[in-house]
FIRO-253695 format. One record per residue (C-alpha): residue in one letter; x, y, z. Coordinates in steps of 0.5 Angstrom, whole numbers, plus 500, padded with zeros to 3 digits. Example, Ala and Ser with C-alpha at 12.3 -4.5 7.8 and 13.67 -1.06 7.14 Angstrom:
BEGIN
a525491516 s527498514 
//
This chain:
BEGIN
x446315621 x447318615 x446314608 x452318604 x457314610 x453307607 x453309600 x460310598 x458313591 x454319588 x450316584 x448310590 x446316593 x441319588 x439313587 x438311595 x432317596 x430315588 x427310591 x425312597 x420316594 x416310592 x411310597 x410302595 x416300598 x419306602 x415303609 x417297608 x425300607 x425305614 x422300618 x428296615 x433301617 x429302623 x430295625 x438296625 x439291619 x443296614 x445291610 x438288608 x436295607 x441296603 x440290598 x432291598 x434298595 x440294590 x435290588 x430294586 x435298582 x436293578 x429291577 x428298575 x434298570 x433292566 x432292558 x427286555 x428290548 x434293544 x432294536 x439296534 x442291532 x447290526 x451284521 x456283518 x453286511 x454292513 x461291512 x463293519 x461288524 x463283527 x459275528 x453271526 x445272526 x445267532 x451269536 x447276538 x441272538 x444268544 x447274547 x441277546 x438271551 x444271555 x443278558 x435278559 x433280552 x425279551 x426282544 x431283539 x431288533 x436287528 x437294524 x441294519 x445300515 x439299509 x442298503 x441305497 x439305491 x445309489 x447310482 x450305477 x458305479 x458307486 x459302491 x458304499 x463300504 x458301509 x452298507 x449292504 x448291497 x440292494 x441285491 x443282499 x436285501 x432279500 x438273503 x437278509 x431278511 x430271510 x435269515 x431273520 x424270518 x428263519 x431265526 x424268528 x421262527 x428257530 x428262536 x419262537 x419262545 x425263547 x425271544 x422275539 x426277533 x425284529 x426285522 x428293521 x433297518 x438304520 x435309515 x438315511 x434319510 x435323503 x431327498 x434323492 x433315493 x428316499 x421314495 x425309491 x428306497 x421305502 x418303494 x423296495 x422296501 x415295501 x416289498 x419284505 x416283512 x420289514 x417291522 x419297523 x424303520 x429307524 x433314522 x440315522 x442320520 x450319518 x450324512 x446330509 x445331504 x446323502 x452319501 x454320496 x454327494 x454330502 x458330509 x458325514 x456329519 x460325525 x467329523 x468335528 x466342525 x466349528 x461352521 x454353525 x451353518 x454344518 x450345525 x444348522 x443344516 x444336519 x438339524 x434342518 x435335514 x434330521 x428334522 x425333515 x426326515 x423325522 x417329518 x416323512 x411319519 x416312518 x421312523 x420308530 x425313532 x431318531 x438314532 x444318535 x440324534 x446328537 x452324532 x453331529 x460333532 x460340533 x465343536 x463350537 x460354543 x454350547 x449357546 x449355538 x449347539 x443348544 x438353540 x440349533 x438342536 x433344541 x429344534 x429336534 x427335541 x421340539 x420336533 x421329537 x415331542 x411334536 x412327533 x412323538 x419320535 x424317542 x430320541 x436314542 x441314547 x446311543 x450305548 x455304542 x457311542 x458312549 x463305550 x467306544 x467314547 x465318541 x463325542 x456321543 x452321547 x453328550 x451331556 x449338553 x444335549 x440330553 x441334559 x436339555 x432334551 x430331558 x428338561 x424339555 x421332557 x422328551 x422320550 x428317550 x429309548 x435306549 x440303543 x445297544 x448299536 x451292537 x456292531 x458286536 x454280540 x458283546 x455290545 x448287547 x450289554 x445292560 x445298562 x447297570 x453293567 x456299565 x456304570 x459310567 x453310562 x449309568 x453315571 x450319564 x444318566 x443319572 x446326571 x442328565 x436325569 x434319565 x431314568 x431307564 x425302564 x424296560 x425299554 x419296550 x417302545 x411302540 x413300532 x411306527 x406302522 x410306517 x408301511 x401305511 x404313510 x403315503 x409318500 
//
């Protein structure tokens, strides 16, 4: 009996002989098969599919402070419940210490940093036993404001850090990076300044490390950007795969660069970059991201990562 009759799907498919390579469940998945009961098999492979793809963690997770959100504190802690979450990482776009008369409209204020880490101090301690709530922020990297930021930051509980790098080289006086360009040299500044931010030893991990929206050639857009695969092994930095991007079909999450980053055997983490409570979503409930996955040979897990003590690098 051949499996792809069974299996109407591609991707089934893969994940049929996936399975079958696990030695712990395979002898009992033929003698299934043997035993004429398809349908059994069938759903001893599902649900070990399932199993495998569960996310108990997501640390990318935004409020309405950052002027582009949607829903309170609580409405993504319960969602976060509601799909399995164990732990819940909120990352704000992290307030800068820009100078007097500029005002950014996607960020909160330096003066909003204290009321919002003691909203999730008071949630952490609601919510104790139910989930764990994480206190971090999405971090721009810049030469100007950098040391003067991670100074104020000091100040508060802050769990962890992550790197999103949006402009180069800062807000104020660069370029957003996710606006479409052919110029090589826009290519090779954001991976020189990504890389450099990688390098200060405090992000968790690199977000949307492939949001530059070049649109040039796939030799040129590989030979710039496999240096930040490089530096990610190097550092030992996951690189995100961005679920926010890939539902609202952003030129992020891409196949020409993950499929290399995955050849090169980089760490991945998986983030929601829920800027609304339903965006907190589980992988194998989307299966067109499930698709891009499996062809760029990405296989998700629990996605529990190590947070980097980034309060004990000296800048």
């Amino acid at each position: 009996m051949e499996i792809s009759h069974f299996w109407n799907k591609k991707t089934e498919i893969g994940y049929f002989f996936h399975f079958g390579k696990d030695t712990h469940n395979w002898t009992n998945v033929v003698q299934t098969i043997f035993d004429s009961s398809f349908a059994t098999a069938a759903k001893m492979i599902y649900s070990h599919r399932s199993q495998e793809k569960k996310l108990i963690a997501n640390y990318h997770t935004h409020t309405i402070r950052c002027n582009h959100a949607q829903g309170t504190e609580e409405e993504y802690i319960e969602r976060a419940i509601d799909i399995g979450l164990k732990v819940l990482g909120f990352s704000d776009h992290v307030p800068q210490p820009y100078p007097a008369g500029y005002t950014s409209n996607i960020r909160m204020g330096m003066n909003e940093l204290p009321e919002y880490v003691s909203t999730l101090l008071s949630l952490r301690e609601k919510y104790k036993g139910k989930i764990d709530i994480l206190i971090g922020f999405e971090v721009e990297y810049t030469r100007a404001y950098f040391d003067t930021l991670m100074a104020e930051l000091r100040k508060y509980p802050v769990d962890y850090l992550i790197q999103g790098q949006h402009f180069v080289p800062d807000e104020v006086n660069g370029r957003y990076v996710g606006f479409k360009t052919d110029d090589e040299e826009n290519l090779k500044n954001y991976v020189d300044f990504t890389i450099e931010g990688m390098r200060t030893g405090v992000f968790t991990y690199l977000a949307h490390p492939d949001l530059i929206n070049y649109k040039g050639d796939d030799e040129t857009f590989q030979r710039h950007m496999k240096r930040i695969v490089e530096a990610s092994l190097e550092l030992s930095i996951p690189l995100e795969i961005n679920m926010y991007g890939f539902l609202d079909r952003r030129n992020y999450p891409c196949d020409r660069f993950f499929k290399m980053a995955s050849d090169m055997g980089a760490s991945f983490v998986i983030g929601c970059d829920a800027h609304r409570p339903d965006f907190l979503r589980q992988p194998d409930k989307i299966s067109e991201f499930m698709d891009f996955l499996t062809r760029n040979g990405i296989k998700p897990g629990d996605n529990v990562i190590e947070l980097r003590d980034w309060r004990t690098v000296k800048r």
